[in-house]
DRENDO-1510 file (C-alpha; in Angstrom, 1 decimal, always signed):
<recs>
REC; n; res; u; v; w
REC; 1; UNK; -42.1; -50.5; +82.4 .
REC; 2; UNK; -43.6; -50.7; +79.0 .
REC; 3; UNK; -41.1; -50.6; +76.2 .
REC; 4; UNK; -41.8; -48.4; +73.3 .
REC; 5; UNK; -41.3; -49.5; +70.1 .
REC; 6; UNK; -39.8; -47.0; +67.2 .
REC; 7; UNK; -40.6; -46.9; +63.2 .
REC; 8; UNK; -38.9; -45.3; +60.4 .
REC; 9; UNK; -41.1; -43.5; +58.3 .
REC; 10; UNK; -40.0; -44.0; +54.6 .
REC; 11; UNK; -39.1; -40.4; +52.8 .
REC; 12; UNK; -39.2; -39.6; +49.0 .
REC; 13; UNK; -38.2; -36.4; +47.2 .
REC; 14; UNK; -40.4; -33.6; +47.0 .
REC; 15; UNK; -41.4; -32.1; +44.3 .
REC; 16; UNK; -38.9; -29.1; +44.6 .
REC; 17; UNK; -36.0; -32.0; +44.5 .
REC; 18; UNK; -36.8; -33.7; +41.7 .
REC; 19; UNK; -37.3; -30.0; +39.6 .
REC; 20; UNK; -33.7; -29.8; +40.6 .
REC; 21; UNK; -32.6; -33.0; +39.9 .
REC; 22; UNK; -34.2; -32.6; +36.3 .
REC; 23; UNK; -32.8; -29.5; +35.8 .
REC; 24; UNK; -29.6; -30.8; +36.7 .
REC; 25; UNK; -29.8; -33.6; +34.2 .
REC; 26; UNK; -31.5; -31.1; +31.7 .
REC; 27; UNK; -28.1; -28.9; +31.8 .
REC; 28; UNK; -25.6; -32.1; +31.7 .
REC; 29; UNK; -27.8; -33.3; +28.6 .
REC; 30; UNK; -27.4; -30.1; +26.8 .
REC; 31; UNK; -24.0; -29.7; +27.2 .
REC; 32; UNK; -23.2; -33.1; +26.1 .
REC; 33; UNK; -25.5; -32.5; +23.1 .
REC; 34; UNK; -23.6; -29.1; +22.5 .
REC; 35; UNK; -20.3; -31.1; +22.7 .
REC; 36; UNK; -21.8; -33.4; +20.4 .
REC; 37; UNK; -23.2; -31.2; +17.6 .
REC; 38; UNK; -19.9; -29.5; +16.8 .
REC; 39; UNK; -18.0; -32.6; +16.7 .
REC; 40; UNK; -20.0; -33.4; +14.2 .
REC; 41; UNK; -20.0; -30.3; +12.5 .
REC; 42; UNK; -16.7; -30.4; +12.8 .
REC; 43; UNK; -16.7; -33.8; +11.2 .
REC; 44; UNK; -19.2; -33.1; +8.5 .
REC; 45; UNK; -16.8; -30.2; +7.2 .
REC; 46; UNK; -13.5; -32.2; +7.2 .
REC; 47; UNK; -15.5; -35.0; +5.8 .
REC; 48; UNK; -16.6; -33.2; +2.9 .
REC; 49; UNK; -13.0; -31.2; +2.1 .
REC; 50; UNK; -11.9; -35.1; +1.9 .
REC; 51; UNK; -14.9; -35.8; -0.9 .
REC; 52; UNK; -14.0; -32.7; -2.3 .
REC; 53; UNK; -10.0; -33.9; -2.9 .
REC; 54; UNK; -11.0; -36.9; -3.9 .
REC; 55; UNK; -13.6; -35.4; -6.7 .
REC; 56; UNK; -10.4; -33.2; -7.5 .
REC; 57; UNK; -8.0; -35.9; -7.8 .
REC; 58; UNK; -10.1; -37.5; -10.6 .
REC; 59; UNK; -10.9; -34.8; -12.0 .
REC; 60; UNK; -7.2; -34.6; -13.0 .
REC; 61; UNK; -6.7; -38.2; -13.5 .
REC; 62; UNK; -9.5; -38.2; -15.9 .
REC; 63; UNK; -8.0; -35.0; -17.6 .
REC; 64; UNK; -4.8; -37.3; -18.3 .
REC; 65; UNK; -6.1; -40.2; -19.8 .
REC; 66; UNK; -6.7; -40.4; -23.4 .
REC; 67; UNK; -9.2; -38.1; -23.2 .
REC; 68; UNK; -6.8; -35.0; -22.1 .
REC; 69; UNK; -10.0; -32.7; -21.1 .
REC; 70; UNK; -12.3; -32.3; -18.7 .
REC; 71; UNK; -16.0; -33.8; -18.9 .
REC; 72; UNK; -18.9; -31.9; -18.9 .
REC; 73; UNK; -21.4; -31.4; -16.3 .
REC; 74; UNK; -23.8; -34.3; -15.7 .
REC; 75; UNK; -27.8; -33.9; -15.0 .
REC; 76; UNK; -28.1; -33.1; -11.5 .
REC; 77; UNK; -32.3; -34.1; -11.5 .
REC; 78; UNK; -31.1; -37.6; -12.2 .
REC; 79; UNK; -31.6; -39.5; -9.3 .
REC; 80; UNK; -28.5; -41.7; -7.7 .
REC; 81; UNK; -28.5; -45.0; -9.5 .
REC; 82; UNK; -30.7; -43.7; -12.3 .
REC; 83; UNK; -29.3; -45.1; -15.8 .
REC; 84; UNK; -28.5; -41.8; -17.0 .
REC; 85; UNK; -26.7; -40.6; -13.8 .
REC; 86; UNK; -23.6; -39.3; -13.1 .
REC; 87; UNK; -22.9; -39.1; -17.2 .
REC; 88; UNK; -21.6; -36.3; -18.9 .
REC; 89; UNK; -23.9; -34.0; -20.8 .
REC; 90; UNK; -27.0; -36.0; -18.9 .
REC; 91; UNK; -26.6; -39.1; -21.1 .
REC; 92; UNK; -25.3; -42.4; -20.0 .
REC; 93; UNK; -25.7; -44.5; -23.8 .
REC; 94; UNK; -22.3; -43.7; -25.7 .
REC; 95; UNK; -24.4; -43.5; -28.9 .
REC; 96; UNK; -26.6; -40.8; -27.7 .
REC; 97; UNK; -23.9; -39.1; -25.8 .
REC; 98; UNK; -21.8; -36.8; -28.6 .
REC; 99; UNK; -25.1; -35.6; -29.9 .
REC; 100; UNK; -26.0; -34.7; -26.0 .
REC; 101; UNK; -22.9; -32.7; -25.6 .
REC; 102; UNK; -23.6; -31.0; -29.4 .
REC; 103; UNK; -27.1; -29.8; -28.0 .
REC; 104; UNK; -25.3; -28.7; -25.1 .
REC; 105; UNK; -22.7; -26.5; -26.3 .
REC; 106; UNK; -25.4; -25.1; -28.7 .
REC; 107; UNK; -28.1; -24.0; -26.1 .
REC; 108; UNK; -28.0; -20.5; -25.8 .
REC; 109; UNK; -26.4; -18.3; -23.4 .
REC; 110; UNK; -28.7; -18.3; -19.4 .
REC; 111; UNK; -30.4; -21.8; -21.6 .
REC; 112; UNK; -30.1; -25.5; -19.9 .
REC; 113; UNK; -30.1; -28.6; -21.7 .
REC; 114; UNK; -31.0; -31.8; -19.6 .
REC; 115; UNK; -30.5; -29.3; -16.2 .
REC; 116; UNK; -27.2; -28.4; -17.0 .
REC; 117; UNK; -26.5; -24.7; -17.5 .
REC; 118; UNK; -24.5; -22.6; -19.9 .
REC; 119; UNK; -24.1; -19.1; -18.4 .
REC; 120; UNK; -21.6; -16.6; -20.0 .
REC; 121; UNK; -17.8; -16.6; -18.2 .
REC; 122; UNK; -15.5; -13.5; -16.9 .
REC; 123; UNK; -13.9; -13.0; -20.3 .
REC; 124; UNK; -13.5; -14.3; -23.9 .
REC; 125; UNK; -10.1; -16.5; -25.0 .
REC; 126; UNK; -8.7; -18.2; -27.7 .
REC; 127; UNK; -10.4; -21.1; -26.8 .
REC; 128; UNK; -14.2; -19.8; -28.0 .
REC; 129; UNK; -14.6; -19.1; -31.6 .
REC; 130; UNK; -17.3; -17.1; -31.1 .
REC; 131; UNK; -18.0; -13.4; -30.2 .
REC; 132; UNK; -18.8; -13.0; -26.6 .
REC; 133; UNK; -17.3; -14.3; -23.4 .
REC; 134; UNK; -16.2; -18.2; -23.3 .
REC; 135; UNK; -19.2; -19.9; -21.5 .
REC; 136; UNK; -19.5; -21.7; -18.2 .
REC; 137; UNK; -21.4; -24.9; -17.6 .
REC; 138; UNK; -22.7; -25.9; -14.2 .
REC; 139; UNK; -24.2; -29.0; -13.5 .
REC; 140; UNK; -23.7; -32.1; -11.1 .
REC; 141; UNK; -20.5; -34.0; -10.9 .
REC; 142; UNK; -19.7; -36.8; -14.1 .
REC; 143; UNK; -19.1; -39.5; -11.5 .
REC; 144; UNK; -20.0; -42.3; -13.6 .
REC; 145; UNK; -18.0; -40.9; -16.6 .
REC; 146; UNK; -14.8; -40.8; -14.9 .
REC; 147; UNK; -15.3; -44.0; -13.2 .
REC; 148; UNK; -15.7; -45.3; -17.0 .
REC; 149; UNK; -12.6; -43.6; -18.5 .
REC; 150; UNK; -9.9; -43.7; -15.8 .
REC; 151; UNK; -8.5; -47.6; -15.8 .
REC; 152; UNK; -6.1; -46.9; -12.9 .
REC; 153; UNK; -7.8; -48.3; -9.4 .
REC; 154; UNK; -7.3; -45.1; -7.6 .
REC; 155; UNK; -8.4; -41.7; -8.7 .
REC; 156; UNK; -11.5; -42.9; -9.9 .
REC; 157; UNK; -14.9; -41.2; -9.1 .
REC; 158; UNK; -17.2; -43.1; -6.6 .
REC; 159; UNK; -20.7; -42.3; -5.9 .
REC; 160; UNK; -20.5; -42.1; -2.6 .
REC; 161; UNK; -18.0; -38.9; -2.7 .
REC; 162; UNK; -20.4; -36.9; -4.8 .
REC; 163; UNK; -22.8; -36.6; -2.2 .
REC; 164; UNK; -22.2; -34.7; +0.8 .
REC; 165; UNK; -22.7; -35.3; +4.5 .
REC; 166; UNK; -25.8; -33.9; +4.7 .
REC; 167; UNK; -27.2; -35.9; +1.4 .
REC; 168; UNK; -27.2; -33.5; -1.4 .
REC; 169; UNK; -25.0; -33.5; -4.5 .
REC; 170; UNK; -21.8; -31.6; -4.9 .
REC; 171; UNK; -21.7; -29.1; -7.6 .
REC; 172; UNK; -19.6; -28.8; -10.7 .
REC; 173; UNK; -18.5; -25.7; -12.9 .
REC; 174; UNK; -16.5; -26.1; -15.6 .
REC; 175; UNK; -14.7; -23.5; -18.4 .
REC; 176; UNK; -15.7; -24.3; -21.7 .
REC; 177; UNK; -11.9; -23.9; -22.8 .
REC; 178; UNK; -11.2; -27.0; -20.4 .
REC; 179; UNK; -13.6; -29.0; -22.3 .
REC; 180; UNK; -11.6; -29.2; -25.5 .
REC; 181; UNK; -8.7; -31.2; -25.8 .
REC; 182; UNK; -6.7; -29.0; -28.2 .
REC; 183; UNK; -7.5; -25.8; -25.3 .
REC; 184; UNK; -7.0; -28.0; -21.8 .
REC; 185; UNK; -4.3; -26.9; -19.5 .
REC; 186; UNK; -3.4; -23.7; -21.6 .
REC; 187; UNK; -4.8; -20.8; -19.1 .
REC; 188; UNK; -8.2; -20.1; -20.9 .
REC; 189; UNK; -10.2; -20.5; -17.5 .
REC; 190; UNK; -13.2; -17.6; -17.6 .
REC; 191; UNK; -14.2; -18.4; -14.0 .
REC; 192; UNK; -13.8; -15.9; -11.3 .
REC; 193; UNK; -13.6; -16.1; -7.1 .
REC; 194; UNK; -14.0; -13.4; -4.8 .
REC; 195; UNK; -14.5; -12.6; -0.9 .
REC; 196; UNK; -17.5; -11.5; +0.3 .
REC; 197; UNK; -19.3; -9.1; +0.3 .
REC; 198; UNK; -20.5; -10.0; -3.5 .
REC; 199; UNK; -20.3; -9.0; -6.3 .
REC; 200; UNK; -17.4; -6.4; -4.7 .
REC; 201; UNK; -15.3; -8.8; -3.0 .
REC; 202; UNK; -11.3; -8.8; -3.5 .
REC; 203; UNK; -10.5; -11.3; -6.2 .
REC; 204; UNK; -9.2; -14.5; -5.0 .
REC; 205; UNK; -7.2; -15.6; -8.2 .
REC; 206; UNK; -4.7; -13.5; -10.7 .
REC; 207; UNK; -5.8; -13.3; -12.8 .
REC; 208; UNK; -9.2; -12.4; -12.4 .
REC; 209; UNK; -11.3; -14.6; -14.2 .
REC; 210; UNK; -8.8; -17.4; -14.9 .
REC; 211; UNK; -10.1; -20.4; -13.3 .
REC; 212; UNK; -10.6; -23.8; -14.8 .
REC; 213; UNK; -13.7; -25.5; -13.2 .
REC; 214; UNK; -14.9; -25.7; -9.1 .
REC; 215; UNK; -16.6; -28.0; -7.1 .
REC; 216; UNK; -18.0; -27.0; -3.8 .
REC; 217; UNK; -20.9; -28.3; -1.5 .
REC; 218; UNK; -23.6; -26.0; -0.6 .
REC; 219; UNK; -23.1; -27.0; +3.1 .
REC; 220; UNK; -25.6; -26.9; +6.3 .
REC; 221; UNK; -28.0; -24.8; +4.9 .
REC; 222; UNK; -28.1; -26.8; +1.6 .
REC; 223; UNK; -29.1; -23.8; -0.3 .
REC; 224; UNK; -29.8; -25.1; -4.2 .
REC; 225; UNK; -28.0; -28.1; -3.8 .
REC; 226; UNK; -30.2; -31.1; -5.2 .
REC; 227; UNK; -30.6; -33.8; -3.4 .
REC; 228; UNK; -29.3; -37.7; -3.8 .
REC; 229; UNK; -32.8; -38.0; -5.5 .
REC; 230; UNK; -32.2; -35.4; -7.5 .
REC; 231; UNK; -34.8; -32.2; -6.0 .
REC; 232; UNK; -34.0; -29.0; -4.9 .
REC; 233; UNK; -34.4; -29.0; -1.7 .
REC; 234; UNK; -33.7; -25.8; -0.2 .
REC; 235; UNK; -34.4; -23.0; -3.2 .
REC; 236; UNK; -31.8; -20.0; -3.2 .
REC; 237; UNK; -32.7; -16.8; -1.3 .
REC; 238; UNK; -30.8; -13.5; -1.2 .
REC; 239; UNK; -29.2; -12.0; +1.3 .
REC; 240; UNK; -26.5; -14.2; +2.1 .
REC; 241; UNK; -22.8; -14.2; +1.1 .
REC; 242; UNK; -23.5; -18.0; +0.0 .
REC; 243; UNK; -26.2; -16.8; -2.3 .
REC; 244; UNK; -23.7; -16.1; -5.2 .
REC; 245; UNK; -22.9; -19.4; -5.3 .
REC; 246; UNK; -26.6; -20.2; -5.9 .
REC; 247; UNK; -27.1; -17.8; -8.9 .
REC; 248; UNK; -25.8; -20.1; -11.7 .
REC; 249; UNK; -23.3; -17.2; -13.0 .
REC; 250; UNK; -19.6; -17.5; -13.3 .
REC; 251; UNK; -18.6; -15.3; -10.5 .
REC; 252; UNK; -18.9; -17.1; -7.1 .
REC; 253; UNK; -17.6; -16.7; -3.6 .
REC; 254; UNK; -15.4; -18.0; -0.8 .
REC; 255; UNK; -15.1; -17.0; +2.1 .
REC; 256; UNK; -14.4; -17.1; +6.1 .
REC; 257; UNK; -17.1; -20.0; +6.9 .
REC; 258; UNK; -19.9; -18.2; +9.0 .
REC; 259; UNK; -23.1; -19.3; +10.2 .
REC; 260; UNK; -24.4; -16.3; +12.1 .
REC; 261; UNK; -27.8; -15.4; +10.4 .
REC; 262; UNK; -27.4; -12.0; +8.0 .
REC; 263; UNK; -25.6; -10.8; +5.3 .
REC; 264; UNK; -22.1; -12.4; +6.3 .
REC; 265; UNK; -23.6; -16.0; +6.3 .
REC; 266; UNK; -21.3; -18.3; +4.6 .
REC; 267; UNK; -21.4; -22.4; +4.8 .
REC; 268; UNK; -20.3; -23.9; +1.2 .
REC; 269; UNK; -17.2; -25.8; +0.7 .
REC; 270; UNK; -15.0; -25.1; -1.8 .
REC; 271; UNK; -12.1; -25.9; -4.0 .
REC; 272; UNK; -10.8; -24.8; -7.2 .
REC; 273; UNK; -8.1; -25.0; -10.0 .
REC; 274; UNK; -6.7; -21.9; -12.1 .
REC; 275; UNK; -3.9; -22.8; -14.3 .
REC; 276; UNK; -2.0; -19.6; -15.1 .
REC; 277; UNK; +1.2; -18.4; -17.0 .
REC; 278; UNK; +3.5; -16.6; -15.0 .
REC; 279; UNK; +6.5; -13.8; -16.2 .
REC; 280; UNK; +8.0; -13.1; -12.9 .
REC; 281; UNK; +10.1; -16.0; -12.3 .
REC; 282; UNK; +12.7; -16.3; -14.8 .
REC; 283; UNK; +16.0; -18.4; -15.5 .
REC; 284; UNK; +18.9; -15.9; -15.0 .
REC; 285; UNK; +21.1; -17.0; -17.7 .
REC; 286; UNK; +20.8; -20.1; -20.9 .
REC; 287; UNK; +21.2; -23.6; -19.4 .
REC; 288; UNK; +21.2; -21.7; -16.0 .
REC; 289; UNK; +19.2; -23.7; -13.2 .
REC; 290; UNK; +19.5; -20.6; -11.6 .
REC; 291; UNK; +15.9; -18.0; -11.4 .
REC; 292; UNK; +15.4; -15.0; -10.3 .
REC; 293; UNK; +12.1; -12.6; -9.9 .
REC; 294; UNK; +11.5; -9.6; -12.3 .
REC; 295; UNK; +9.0; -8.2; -9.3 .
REC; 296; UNK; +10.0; -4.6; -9.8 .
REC; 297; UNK; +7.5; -3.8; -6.2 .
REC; 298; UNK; +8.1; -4.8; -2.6 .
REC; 299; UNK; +7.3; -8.0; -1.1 .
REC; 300; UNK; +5.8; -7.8; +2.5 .
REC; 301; UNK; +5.6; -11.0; +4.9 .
REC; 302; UNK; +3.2; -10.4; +8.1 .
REC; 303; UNK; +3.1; -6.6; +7.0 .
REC; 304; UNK; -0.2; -5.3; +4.2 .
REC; 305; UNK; +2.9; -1.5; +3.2 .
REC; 306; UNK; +6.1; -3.1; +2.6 .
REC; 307; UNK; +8.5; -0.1; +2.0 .
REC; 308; UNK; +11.7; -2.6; +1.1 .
REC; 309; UNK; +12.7; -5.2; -1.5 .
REC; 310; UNK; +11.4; -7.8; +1.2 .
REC; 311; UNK; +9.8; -6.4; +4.6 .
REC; 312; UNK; +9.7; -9.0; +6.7 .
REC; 313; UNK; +7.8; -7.7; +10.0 .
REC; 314; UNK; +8.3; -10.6; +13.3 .
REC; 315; UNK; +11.2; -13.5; +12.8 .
REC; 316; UNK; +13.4; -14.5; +10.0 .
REC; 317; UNK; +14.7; -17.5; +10.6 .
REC; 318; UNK; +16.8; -19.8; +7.9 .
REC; 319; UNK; +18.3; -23.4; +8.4 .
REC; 320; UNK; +20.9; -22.4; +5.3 .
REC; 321; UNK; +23.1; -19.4; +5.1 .
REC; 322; UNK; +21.6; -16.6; +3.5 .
REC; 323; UNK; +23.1; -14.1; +0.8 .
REC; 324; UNK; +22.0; -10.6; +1.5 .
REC; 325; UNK; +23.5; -7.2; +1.1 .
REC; 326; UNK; +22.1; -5.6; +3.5 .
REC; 327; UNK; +19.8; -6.3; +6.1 .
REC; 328; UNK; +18.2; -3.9; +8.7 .
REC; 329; UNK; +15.7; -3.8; +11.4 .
REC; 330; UNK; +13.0; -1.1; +9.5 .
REC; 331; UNK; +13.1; +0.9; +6.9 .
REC; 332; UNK; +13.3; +3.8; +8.8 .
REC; 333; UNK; +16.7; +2.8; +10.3 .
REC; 334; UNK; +18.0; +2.1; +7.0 .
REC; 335; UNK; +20.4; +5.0; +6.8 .
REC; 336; UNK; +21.8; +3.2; +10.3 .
REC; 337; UNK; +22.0; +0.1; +8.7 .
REC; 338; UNK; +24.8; -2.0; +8.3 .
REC; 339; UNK; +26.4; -2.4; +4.7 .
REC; 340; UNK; +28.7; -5.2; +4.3 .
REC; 341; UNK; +30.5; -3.0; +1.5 .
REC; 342; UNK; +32.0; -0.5; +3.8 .
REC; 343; UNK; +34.3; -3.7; +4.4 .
REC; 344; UNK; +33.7; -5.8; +1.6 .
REC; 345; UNK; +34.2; -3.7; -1.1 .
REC; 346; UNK; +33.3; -0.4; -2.8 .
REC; 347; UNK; +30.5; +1.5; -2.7 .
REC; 348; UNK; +29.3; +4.2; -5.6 .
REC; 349; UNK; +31.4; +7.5; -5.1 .
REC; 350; UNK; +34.0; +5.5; -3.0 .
REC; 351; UNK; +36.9; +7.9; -2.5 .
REC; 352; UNK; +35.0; +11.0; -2.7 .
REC; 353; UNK; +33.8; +13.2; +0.3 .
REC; 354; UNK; +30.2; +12.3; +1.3 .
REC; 355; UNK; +28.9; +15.8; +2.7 .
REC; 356; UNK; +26.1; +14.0; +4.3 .
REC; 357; UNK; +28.2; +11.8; +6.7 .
REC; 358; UNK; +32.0; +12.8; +6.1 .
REC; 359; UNK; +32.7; +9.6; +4.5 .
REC; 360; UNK; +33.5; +7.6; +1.7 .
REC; 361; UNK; +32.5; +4.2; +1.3 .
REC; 362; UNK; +36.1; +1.8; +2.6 .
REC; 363; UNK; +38.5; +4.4; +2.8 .
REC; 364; UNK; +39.0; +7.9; +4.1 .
REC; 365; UNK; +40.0; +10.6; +1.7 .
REC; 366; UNK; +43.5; +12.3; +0.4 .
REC; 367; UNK; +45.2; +15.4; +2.1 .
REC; 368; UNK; +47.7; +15.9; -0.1 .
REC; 369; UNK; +51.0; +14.4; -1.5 .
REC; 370; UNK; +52.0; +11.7; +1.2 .
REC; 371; UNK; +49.0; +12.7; +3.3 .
REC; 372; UNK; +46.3; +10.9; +4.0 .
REC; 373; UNK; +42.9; +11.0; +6.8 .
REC; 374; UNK; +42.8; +7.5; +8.7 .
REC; 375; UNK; +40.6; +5.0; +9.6 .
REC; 376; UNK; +39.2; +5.5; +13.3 .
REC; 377; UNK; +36.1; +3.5; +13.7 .
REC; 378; UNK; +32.8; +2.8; +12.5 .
REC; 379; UNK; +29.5; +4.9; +14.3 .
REC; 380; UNK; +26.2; +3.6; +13.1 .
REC; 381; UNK; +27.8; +1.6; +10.6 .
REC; 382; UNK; +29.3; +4.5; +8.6 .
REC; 383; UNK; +33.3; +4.6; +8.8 .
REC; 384; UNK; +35.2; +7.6; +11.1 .
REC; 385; UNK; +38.1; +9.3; +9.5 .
REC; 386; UNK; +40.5; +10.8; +11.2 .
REC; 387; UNK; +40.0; +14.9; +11.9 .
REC; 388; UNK; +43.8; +15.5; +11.2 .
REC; 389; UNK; +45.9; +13.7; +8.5 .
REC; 390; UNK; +48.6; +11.7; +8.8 .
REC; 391; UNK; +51.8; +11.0; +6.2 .
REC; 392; UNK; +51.6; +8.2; +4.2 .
REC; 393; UNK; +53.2; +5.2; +5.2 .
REC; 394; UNK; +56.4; +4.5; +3.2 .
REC; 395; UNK; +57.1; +1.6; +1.0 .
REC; 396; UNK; +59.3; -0.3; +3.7 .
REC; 397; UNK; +57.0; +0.5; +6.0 .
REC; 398; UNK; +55.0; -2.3; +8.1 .
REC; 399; UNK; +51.7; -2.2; +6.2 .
REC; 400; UNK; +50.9; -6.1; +6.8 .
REC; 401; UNK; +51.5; -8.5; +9.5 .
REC; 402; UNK; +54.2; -11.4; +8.4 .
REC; 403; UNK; +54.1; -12.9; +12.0 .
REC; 404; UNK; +50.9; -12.8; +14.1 .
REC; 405; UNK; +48.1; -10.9; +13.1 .
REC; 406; UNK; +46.5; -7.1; +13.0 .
REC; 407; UNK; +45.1; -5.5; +15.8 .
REC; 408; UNK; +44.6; -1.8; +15.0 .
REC; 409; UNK; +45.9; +1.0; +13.0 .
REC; 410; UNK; +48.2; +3.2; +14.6 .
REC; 411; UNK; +47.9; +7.0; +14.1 .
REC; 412; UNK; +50.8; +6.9; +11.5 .
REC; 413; UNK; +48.0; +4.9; +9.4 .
REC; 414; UNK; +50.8; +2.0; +9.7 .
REC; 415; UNK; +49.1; -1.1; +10.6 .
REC; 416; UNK; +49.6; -2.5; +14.2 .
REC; 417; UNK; +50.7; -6.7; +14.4 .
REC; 418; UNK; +51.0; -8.9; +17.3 .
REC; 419; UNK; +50.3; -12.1; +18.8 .
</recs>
């Protein structure tokens, strides 16, 4: 008998499994790239909110030092390690720099000197001598001129934090009242930030017009930023809610970041100081450490219409005892409410008739010589009297408790005792 021999024929993938298999790895790829991109978008943001405290943070150091201002803008065309980069007024050489900063504040009003701009602010203050509203100057940020005048080792300006994730410069604006040393810190900010939509947006900051300087990176889509090299790289275009910020003017816009295309589009990073005098806060007597608030509206917490002195609508919850008179669920319930005084003490008109309700604050009214209406309970936290009344107890009469303690009232009006 002949013995038959056997082979394996060797098999590949056709061409319908390996479109499978690539589509396969095509869809794991792009969700791992999906994954990846907003991480680090994610990342990019937070990184530059960090830059963006840091900037702030020497901002103020430099506003304490001897100088006790804030610098000017510097030329944001000058590219990174240029001489004259990262210097107020766009000049680097000390001797050259006061008469930089002269030309500066004397450029007319929409004019730039060394790519620094000098637009007019929300409002004119003490601080400008002349007619007209208190400019605004807009520039790039005086890195190198802080770094120079701050000696302490931290809250000095570094390079590195003026320029953004995506490698173009963070902006500064500055109110010309901060610029002076005999004006800082006194509330002559001419700045102004709204919501979007612009220029109708709700004002961000009371007052309107009160803020001090801003620094804010113009994000993803890089719109008018300049680059590290110091170009424009994206020019601005309308249409956006960003595009204020673009405009060189001294109202500019914050708001919910959004990067669907259209008219809500919204990808700079901001922040901003306002120092502002306030009159509602107020020490309640001399020497007192005690303060109270002159507010004469309502204060609402989680509700837009509060209707009480504070409407609080979800959970108050306090750690500390709290002092209030009277508390109650709504407004609406308030003639329901509790008051503490129907126990505590007096109330206006106590010991007259209330028609409304029949009663009269913490006790029940007179019937006469050696008559009186009694106590019978509280409904809906308003005190019962009695419907008949009753004589008046007599001196020797058992109207407190020597041994044990009160129960009750009995219908004499004499007070009950026991155990």
């Amino acid at each position: 008998m002949k013995e038959m021999s056997k082979h394996k024929r060797a098999r590949g993938f056709t061409l319908i499994e390996l479109s499978v298999v690539i589509v396969i790895m095509g869809l794991l790829i792009s969700g791992l790239a999906l994954s990846y991109y907003s991480f680090y978008s994610s990342y990019q943001y937070k990184e530059t909110y960090s830059q963006l405290v840091r900037l702030n943070d020497a901002l103020s150091n430099f506003g304490s030092s001897s100088k006790s201002r804030l610098p000017y803008p510097s030329d944001p065309t000058q590219p990174v390690g240029s001489p004259n980069s990262g210097c107020e007024c766009g000049v680097c050489n000390p001797l050259l720099e006061p008469a930089a900063c002269f030309a500066l504040q004397h450029v007319g009003m929409g004019g730039c000197f060394h790519n620094i701009c000098k637009v007019p602010g929300g409002r004119h203050t003490k601080a400008n001598p002349n007619a007209g509203n208190d400019p605004v100057y807009i520039g790039g940020f005086p890195w190198r001129t802080i770094d120079q005048t701050v000696t302490t080792n931290s809250g000095r300006a570094a390079v590195a934090d003026t320029i953004d994730p995506w490698g173009y410069q963070i902006n500064y604006a500055v109110s010309s009242g901060s610029l002076n040393a005999s004006t800082y810190g006194q509330g002559y900010g001419v700045i102004n930030i709204q919501s979007a939509p612009a220029p109708a947006g709700i004002d961000l900051v009371q007052p309107p017009d009160s803020v001090d300087y801003v620094l804010w990176s113009a994000g993803p889509n890089h719109m008018g930023a300049y680059t590290s090299n110091g170009v424009i790289g994206v020019p601005c275009t309308a249409g956006e809610a960003d595009s204020e910020n673009c405009l060189h003017q001294y109202n500019m816009v914050d708001a919910l970041y959004n990067r669907v295309p259209g008219a809500n589009y919204f990808d700079d990073i901001m922040m901003y100081s306002s120092f502002t005098l306030s009159q509602l806060w107020v020490f309640t007597a001399p020497g007192s450490n005690d303060i109270h608030n002159k507010n004469p509206g309502n204060v609402g917490v989680g509700t837009a219409t509060p209707s009480e002195a504070l409407d609080v609508n979800g959970t108050l919850y306090s750690q500390g005892e709290v002092s209030i008179e009277q508390v109650c669920p709504n407004a609406a319930n308030s003639p329901n409410c509790w008051n503490p005084n129907l126990l505590a003490g007096s109330v206006p008109g106590s010991g007259q008739p209330n028609p409304s309700n029949n009663t009269v604050g913490v006790v029940c009214p007179g019937a006469g010589p050696n008559q009186t209406y009694y106590i019978t309970g509280l409904q809906n936290g308003k005190i019962q009297c009695s419907s008949h009344p009753v004589a008046l107890p007599q001196a020797s009469a058992n109207t407190s408790c020597s041994n044990g303690m009160a129960y009750g009232i009995g219908s004499n009006g004499q007070v009950l005792c026991g155990p």
